[in-house]
N, CA, C and O of each residue as an XYZ file, in Angstrom:
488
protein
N       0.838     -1.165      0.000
C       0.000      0.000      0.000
C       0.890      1.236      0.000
O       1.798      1.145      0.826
N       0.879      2.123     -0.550
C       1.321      3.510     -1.063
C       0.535      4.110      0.300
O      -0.689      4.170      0.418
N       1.590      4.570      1.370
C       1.569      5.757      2.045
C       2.541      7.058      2.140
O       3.761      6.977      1.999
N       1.940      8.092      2.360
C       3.414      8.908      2.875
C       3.011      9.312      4.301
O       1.921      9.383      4.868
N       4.435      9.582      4.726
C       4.513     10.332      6.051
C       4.333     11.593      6.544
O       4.629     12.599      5.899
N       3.924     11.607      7.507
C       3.233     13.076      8.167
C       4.625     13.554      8.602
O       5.315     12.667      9.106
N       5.110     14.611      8.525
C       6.379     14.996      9.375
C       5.928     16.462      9.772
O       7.013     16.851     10.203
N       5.087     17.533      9.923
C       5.119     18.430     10.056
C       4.815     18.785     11.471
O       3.601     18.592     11.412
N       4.982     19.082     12.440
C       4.160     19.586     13.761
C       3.011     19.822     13.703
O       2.035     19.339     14.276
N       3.216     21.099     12.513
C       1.200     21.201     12.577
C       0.175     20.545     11.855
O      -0.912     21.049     11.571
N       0.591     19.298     11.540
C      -0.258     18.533     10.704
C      -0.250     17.845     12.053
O      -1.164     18.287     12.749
N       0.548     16.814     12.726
C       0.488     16.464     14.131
C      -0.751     16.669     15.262
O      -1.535     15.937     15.866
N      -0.512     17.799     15.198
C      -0.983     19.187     16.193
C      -2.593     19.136     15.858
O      -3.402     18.773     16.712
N      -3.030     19.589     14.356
C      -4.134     19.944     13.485
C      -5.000     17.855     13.859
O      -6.202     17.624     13.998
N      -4.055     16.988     13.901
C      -4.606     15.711     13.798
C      -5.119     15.305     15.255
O      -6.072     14.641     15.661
N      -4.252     15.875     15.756
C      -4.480     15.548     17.623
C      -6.297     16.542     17.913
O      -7.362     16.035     18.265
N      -6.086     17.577     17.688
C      -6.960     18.665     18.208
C      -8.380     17.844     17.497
O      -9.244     17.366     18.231
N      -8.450     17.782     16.278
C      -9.703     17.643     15.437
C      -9.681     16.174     14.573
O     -10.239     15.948     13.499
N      -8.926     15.336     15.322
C      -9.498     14.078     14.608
C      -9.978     13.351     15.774
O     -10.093     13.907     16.867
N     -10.290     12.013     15.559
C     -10.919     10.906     15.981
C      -9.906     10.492     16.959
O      -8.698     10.624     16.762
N     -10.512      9.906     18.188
C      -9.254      9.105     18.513
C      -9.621      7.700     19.297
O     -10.469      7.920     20.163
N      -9.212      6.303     19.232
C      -9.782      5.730     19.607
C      -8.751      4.569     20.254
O      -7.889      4.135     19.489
N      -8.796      4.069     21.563
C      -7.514      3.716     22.466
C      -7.770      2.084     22.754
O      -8.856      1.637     23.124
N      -6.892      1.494     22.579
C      -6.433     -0.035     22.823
C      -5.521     -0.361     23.898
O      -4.521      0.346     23.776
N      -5.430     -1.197     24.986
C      -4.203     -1.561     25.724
C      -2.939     -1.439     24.688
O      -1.855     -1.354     25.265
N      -2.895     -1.418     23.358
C      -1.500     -2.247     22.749
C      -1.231     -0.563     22.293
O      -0.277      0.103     22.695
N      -2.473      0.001     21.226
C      -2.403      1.748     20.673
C      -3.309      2.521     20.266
O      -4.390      2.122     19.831
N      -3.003      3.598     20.351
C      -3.896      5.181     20.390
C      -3.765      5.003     19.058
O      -2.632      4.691     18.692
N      -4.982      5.161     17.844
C      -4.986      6.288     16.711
C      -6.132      7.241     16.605
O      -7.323      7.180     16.910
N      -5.359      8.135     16.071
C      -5.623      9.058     15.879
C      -6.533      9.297     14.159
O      -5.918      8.443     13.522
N      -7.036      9.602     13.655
C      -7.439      9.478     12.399
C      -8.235     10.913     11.965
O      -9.077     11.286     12.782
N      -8.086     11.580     11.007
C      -9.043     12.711     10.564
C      -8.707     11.906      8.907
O      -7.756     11.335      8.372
N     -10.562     12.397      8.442
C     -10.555     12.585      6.719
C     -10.059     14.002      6.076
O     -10.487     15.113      6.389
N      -9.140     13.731      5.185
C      -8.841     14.964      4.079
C      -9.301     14.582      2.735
O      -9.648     13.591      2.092
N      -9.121     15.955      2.615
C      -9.536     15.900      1.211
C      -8.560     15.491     -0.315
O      -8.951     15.257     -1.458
N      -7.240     15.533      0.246
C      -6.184     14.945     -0.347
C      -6.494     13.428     -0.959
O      -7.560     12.829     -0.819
N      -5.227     12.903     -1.727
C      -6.022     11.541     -2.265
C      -4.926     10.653     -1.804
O      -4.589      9.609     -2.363
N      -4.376     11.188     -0.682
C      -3.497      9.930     -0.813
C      -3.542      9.837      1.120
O      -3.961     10.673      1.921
N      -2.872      8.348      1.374
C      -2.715      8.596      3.160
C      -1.446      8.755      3.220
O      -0.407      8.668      2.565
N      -2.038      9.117      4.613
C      -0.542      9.943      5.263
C      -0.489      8.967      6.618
O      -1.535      8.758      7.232
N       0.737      8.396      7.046
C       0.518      8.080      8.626
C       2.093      8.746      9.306
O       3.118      9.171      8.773
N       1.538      8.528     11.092
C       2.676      8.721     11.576
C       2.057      8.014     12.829
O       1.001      7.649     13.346
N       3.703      8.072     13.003
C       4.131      6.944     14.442
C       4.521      8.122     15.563
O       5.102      9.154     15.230
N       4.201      7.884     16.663
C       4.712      8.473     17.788
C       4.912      7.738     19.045
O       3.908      7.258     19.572
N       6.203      7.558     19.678
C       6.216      6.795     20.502
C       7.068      7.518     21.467
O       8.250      7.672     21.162
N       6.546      8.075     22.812
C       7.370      8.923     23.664
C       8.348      7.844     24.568
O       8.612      6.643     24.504
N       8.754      9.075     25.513
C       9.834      8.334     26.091
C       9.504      7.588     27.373
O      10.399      7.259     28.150
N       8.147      7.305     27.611
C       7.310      6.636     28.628
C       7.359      5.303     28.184
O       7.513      4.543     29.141
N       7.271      4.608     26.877
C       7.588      3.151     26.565
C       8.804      2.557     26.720
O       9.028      1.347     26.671
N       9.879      3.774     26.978
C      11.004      2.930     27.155
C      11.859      3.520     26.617
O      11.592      4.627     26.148
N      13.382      2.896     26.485
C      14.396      3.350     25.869
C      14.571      3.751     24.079
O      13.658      4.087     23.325
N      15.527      3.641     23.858
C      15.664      4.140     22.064
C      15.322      2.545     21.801
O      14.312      2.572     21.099
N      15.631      1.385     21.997
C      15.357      0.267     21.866
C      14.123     -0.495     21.666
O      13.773     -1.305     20.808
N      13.511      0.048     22.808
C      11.958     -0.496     23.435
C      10.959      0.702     21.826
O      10.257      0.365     20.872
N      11.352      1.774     22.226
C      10.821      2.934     21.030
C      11.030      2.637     19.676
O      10.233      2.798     18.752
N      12.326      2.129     19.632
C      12.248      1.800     17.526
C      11.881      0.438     17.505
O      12.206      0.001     16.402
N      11.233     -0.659     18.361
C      10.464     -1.777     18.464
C       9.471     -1.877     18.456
O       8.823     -2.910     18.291
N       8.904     -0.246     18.728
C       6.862     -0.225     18.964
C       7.203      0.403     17.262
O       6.397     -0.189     16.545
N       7.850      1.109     16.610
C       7.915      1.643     15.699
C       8.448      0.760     14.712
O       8.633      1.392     13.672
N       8.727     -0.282     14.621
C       9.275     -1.495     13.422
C       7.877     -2.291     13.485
O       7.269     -2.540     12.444
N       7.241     -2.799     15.138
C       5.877     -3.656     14.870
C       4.606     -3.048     14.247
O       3.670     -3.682     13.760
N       4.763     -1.379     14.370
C       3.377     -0.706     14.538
C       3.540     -0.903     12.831
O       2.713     -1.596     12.238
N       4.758     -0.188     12.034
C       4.876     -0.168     10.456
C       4.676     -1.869     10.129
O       4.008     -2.026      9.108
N       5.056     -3.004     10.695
C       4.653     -4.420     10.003
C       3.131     -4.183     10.211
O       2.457     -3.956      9.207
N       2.546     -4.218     11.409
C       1.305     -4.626     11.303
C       0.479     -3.758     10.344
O      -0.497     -4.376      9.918
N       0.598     -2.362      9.830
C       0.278     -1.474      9.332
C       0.503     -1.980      7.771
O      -0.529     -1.982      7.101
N       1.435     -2.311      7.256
C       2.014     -3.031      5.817
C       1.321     -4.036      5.654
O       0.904     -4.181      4.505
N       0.843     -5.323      6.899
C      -0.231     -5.859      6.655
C      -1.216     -5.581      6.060
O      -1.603     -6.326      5.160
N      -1.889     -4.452      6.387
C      -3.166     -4.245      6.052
C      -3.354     -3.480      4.700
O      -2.531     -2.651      4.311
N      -4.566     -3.829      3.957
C      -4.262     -2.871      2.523
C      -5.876     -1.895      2.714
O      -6.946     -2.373      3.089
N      -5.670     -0.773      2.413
C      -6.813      0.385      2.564
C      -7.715      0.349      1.423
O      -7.191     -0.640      0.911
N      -8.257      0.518      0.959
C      -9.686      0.815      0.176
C      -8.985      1.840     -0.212
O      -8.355      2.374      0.701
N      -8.813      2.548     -1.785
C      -8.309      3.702     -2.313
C      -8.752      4.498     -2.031
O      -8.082      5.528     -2.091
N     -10.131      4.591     -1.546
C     -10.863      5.640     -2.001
C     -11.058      6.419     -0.709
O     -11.728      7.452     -0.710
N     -10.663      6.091      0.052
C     -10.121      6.383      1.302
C      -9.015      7.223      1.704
O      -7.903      6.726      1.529
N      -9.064      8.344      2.185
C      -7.892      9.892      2.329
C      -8.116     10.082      3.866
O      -8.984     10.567      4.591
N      -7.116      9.569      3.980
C      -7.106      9.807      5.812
C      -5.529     10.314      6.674
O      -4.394      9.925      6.397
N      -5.864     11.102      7.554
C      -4.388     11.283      7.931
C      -4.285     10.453      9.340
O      -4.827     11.067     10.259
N      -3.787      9.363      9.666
C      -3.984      8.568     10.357
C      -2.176      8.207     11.367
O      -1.159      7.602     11.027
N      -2.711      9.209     13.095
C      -1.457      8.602     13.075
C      -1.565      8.070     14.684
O      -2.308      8.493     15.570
N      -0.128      6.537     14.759
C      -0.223      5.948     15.960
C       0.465      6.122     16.677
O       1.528      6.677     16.400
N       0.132      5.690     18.024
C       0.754      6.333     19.403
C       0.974      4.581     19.702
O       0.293      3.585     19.454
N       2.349      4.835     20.388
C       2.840      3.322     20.664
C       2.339      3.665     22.411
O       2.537      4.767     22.922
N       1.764      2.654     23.056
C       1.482      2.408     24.303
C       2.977      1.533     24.835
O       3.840      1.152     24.045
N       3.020      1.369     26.071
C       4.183      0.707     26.862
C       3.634     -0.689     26.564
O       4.533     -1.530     26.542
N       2.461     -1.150     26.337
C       2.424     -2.706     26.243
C       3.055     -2.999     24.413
O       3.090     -4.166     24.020
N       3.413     -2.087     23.649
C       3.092     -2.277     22.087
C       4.853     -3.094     22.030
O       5.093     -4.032     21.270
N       5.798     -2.546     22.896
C       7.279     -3.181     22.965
C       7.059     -4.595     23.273
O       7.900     -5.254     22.662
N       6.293     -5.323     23.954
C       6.170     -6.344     24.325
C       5.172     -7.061     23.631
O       4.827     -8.130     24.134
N       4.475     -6.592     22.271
C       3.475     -7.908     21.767
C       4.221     -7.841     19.880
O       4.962     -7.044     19.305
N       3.583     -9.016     19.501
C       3.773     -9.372     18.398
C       2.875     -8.044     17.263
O       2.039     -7.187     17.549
N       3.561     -8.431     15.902
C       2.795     -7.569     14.969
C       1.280     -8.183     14.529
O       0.753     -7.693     13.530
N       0.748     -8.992     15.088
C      -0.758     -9.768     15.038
C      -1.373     -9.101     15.923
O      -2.411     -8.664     15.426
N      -1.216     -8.690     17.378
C      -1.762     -8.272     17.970
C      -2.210     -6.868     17.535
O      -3.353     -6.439     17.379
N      -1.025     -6.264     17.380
C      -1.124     -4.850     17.433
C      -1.945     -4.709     15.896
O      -2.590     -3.663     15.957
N      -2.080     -5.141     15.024
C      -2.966     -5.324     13.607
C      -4.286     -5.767     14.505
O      -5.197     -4.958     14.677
N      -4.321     -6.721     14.907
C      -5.445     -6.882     15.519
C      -6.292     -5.635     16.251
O      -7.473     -5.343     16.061
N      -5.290     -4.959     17.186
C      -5.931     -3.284     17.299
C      -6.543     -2.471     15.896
O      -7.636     -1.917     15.782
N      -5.295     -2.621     14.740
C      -5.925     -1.486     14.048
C      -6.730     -2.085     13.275
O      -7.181     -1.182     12.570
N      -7.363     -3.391     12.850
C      -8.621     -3.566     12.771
C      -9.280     -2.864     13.208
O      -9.782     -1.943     12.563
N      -9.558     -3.143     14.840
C     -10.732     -2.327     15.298
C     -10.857     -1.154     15.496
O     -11.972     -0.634     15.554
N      -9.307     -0.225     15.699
C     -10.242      0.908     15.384
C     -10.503      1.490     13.856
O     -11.097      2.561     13.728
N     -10.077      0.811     12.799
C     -10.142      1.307     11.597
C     -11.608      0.502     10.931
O     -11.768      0.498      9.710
N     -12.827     -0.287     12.035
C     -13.684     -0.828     11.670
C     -14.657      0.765     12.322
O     -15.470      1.426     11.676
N     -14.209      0.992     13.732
C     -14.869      1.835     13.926
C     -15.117      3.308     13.650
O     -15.972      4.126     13.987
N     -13.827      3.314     12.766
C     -13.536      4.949     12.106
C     -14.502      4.814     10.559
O     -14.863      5.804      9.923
N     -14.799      3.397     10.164
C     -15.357      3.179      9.272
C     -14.396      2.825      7.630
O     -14.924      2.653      6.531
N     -13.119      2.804      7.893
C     -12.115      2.705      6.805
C     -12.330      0.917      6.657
O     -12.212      0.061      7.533
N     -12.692      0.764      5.176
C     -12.693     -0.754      4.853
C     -11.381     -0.993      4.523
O     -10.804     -0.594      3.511
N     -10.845     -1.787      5.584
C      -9.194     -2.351      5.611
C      -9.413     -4.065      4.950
O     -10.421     -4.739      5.160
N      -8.129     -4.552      4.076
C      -8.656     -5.894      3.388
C      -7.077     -6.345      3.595
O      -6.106     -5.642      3.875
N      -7.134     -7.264      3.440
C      -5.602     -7.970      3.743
C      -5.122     -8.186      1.687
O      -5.844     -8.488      0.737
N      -3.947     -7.926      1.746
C      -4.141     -8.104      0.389
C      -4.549     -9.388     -0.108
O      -5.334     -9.319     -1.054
N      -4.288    -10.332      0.204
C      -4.573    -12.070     -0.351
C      -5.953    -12.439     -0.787
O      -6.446    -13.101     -1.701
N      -6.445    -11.638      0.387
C      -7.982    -11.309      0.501
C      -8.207    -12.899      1.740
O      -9.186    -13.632      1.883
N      -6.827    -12.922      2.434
C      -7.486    -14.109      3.174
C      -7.443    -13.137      4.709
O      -6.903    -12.047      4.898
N      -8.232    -14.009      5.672
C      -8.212    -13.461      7.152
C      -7.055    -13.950      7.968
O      -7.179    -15.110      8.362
N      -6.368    -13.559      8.181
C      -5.457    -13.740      9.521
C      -6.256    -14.102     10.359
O      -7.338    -13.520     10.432
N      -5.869    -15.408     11.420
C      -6.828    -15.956     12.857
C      -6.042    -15.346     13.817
O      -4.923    -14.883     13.596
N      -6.583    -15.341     14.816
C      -6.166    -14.052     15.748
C      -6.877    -14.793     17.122
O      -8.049    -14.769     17.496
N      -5.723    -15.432     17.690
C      -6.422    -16.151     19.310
C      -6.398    -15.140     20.472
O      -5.659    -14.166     20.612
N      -7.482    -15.647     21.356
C      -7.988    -14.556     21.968
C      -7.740    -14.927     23.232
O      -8.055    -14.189     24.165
């Protein structure tokens, strides 16, 4: 899936204030619709999860589980995640397993590319 990255503060800032936000033990996203045609995501992971280690580990699983998933084109969202302290310690199934749900409840039709389901024990 074709994304680009958010890098600006006030796109950040503009996403925090006036988008959606919807929270998991594993992660926070954040999500607003634009009118742009393409997505944008970003990762944020403070220094409450842990070291530079524990931090580029919520940020390597959050981008697999995220590469998992393939978006509906038609779909323009600026969508970005917050690594929680549990996200260093679980697999990239789980944390996909989060953005299922909140990307069922933001209403974005997410499809795996194969078009098969990942099982997901509970």
């Amino acid at each position: 899936m074709k994304y680009t990255t958010i890098t600006s503060n006030r796109d950040y800032q503009r996403i925090y204030r006036r988008g959606r936000s919807y929270v998991s033990p594993v992660l926070v996203t954040y999500a607003i619709k634009t009118k742009n045609n393409n997505l944008r995501i970003g990762i944020t992971t403070s220094k409450k999860v842990g070291k530079a280690v524990q931090r580029n580990r919520c940020r390597r699983v959050i981008r697999a589980a995220f590469a998992h998933l393939h978006a509906d084109q038609s779909n323009c969202y600026d969508i970005i995640f917050v690594a929680r302290t549990k996200t260093a310690y679980c697999k990239s199934y789980e944390v996909e397993k989060a953005m299922r749900d909140h990307f069922t409840k933001l209403g974005i039709n997410m499809n795996h590319p194969d078009n098969s389901e990942r099982h997901f024990s509970e």
